[in-house]
C-alpha positions, 0 to 999 in steps of 0.5 A: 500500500506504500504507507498512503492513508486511505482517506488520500488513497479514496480521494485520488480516483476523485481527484485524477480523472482518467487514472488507470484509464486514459491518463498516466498520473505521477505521484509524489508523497512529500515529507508534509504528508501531501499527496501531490499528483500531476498527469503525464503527458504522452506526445506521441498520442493524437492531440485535439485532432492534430495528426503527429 
């Protein structure tokens, strides 16, 4: 469980939309106990309908 409090764990679905779906999320637990979260871009996917 990598020492998360399950209130945090329980908050991340809510807060990361498209986790384990469409969106790669990167957390970091800073030493405060903050969770912190920030999606992962991938540039090699189709962006508003731009072809790459």
């Amino acid at each position: 469980t990598l020492d998360i409090a399950k209130d945090i764990a329980e908050g991340v679905s809510k807060h990361c939309p498209g986790l384990g779906t469409d969106i790669t999320w990167a957390f970091y637990l800073e030493r405060h106990g903050w969770l912190t979260a920030s999606p992962i871009i991938d540039t090699t996917k189709q962006i508003h309908g731009n072809k790459q």
